[in-house]
C-alpha positions in Angstrom: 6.1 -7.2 -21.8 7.1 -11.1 -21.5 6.3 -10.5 -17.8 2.7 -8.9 -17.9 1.7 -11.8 -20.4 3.4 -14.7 -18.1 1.5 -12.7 -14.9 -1.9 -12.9 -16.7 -1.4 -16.2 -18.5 -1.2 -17.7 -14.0 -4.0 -15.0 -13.4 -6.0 -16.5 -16.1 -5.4 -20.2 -14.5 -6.6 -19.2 -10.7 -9.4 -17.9 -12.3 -10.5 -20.9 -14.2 -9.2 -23.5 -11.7 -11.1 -26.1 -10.0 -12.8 -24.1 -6.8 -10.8 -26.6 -4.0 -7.7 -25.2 -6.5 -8.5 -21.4 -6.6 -9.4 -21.3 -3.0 -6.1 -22.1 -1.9 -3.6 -19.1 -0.8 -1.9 -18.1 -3.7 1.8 -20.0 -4.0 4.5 -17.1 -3.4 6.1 -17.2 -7.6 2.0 -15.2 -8.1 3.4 -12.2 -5.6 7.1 -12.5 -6.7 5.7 -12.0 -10.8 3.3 -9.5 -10.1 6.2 -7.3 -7.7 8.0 -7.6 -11.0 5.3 -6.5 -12.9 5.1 -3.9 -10.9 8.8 -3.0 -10.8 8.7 -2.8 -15.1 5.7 -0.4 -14.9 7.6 1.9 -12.8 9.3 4.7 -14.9 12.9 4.7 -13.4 12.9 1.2 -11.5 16.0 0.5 -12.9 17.9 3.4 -12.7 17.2 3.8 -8.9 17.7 0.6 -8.7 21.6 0.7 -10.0 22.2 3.9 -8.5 21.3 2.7 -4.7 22.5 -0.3 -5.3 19.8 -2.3 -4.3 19.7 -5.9 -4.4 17.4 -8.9 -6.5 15.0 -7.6 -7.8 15.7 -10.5 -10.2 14.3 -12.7 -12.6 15.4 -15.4 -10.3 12.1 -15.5 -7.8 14.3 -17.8 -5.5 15.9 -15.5 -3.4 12.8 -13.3 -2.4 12.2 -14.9 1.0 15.2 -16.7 2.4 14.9 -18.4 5.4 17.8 -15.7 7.0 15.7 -12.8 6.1 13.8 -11.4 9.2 9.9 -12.1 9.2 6.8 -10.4 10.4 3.6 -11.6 10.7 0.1 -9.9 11.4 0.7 -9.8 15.2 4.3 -7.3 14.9 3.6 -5.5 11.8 5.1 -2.9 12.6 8.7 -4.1 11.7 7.9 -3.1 8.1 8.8 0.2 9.2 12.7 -0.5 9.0 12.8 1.2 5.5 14.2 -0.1 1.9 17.7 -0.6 3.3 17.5 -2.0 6.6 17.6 -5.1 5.5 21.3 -7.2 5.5 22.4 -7.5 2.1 23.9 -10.6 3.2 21.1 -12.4 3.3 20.2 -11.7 -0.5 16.4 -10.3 -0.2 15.2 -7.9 -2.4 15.1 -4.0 -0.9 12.8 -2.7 0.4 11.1 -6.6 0.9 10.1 -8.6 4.3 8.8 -12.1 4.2 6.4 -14.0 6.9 7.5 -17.1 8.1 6.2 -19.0 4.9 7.5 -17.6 2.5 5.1 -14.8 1.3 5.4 -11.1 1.1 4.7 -9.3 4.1 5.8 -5.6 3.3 7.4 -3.6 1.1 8.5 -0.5 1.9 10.4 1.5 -1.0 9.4 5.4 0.8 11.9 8.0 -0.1 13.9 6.6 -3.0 12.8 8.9 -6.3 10.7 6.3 -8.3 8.7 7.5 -10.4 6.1 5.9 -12.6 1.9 5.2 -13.0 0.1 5.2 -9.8 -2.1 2.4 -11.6 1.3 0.4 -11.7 -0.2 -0.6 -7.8 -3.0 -2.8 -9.3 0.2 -5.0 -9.1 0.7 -5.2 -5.7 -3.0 -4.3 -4.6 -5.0 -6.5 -6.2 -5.6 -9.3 -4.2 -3.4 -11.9 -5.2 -0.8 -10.6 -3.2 -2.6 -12.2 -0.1 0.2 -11.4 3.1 0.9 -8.2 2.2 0.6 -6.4 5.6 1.8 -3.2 4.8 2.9 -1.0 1.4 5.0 2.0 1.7 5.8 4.4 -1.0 5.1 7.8 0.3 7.8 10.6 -0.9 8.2 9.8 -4.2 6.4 10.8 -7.4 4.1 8.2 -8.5 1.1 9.9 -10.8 -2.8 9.3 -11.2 -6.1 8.7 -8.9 -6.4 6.2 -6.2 -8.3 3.2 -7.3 -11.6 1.4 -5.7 -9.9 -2.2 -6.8 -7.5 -1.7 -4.0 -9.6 -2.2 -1.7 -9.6 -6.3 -2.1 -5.9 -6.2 -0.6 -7.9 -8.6 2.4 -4.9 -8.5 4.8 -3.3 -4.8 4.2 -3.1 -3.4 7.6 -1.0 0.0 6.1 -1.1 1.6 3.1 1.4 5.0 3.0 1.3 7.2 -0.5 2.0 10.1 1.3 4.2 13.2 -0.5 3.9 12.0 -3.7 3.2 16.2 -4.4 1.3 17.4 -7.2 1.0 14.0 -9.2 -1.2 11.8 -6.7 -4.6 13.8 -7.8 -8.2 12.9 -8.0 -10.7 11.8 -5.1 -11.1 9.5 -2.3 -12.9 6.3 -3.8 -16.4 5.5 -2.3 -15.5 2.0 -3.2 -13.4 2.0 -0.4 -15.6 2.1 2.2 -17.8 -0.9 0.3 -18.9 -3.8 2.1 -15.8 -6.2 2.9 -13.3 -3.5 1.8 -10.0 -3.0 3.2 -11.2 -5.5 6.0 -8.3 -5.3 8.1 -6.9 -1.6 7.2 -5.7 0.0 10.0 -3.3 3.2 8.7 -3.8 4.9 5.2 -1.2 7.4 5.4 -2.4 9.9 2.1 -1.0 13.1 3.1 1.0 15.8 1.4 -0.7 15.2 -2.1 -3.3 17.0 -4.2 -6.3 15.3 -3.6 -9.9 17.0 -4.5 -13.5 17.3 -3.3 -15.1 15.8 -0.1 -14.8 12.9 1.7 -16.9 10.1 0.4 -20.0 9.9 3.1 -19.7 6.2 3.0 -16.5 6.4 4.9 -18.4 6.9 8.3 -17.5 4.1 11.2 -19.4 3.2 14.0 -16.5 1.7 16.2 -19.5 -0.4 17.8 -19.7 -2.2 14.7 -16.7 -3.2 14.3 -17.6 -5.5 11.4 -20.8 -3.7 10.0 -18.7 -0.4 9.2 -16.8 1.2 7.1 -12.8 0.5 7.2 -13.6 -1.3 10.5 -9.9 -1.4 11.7 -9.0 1.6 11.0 -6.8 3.2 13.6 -5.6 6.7 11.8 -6.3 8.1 8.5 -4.2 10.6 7.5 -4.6 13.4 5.1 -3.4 16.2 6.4 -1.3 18.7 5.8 -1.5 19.0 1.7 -4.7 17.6 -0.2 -6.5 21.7 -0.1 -8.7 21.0 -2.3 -10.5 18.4 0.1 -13.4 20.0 1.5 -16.9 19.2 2.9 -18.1 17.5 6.5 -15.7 14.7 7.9 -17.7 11.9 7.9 -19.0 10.6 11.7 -16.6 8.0 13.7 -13.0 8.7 10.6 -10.2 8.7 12.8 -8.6 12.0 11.0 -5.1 12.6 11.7 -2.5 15.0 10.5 1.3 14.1 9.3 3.3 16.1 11.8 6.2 16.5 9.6 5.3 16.3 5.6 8.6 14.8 5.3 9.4 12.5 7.4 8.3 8.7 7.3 5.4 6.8 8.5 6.3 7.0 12.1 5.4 10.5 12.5 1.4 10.0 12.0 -0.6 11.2 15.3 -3.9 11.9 15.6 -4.9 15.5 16.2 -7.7 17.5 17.8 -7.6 20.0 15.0 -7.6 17.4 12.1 -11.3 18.3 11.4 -11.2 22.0 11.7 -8.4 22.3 9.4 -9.9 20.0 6.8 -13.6 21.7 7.2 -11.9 25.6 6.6 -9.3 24.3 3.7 -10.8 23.5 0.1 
């Protein structure tokens, strides 16, 4: 509780700050307090935590980013697919964490590892203050609720995976998503193997010749199949549509497939 009134107290200050002040990227101790937010929301944090053995995870916000921990940055994203333990314990990062070369979170990528918890425990992570985050990965677990429209503000997310989270990721696609300067530099959303309901939001239509004038105007592969039956309707004109080829493997297993649009116009 000390936490999530120490996050909203620094929240508070951007807000009210002078505008050279709140401007500014956000100093890495905002993303480290609202991951730990995040981390207290979640049901079983700490008991998957102890069982895996993870490390920090800490009050001490220190030892998020050393300078031995290996970095991304926009251009080679992909290296936040090396999963919550790939990462040397030696060099005392958190799990699951990767850092860009000043400091900031990059990725997090805690897929597969039983937490359970609020799906609106993400407003943490998602809602804008966490400015470097490239890429979030939590699919195969069993987080519970509705996607939210706020998300959408995460300005440099290039992947966002919920995938498998089963019967408890419910509710529709948010139209909120596809708002102007939404998800600006999304390139993956990775939703399949959940429960998700009623037809896709016509304002998620691209025109790939408007690459800025469009919804999602980076996106690359949109995944919703297989799971999510109760999606139905038209698929709106230019959505890259894919299909997980394996519901339980990791990210790396998204394609894009011919069928993607039969499949979702007979389910539902």
């Amino acid at each position: 509780m000390i936490l999530q009134i120490l996050f909203a107290f620094i929240l508070l200050l951007l807000a009210i700050a002078p505008p050279a002040l709140s401007q500014t990227e956000p100093k890495p101790i905002v993303e480290h307090l609202g991951m730990l937010v995040w981390a207290e929301e979640v049901s079983n944090f700490q008991a998957v935590f102890q069982q895996r053995g993870w490390h920090g995870w800490g009050r001490d916000t220190n030892d998020v980013c050393p300078t031995s921990q290996p970095q991304v940055t926009a251009a080679n994203a992909s290296r936040c697919d090396s999963g919550p333990d790939a990462i040397d314990a030696r060099n005392h990062s958190w799990t699951g964490v990767t850092c860009d070369p000043f400091g900031h979170v990059a990725c997090i990528n805690l897929a597969g590892t039983g937490l359970s918890g609020p799906l609106s425990s993400l407003d943490n992570l998602l809602d804008g203050h966490m400015m470097s985050l490239l890429s979030l990965d939590l699919s195969h677990n069993r987080f519970a609720g509705e996607l939210e429209g706020a998300w959408a503000t995460a300005y440099h997310l290039q992947e966002l995976h919920l995938a498998g989270q089963a019967a408890d990721l419910t509710g529709r696609l948010p139209g909120a998503w596809a708002a102007p300067g939404a998800f600006p530099r999304l390139q993956v959303l990775n939703l399949a193997g959940n429960q998700l309901s009623g037809p896709i939001p016509a304002a998620w239509a691209r025109d790939p010749e408007a690459a800025d004038g469009s919804a999602f105007p980076r996106l690359r592969t949109a995944a919703l199949l297989p799971g999510n039956s109760w999606l139905c309707g038209p698929v709106p004109e230019g959505l890259p549509l894919a299909v997980l080829s394996n519901s339980s493997a990791g990210s790396s297993s998204l394609g894009l497939a011919t069928g993607a649009r039969e499949q979702l116009a007979t389910s539902g």
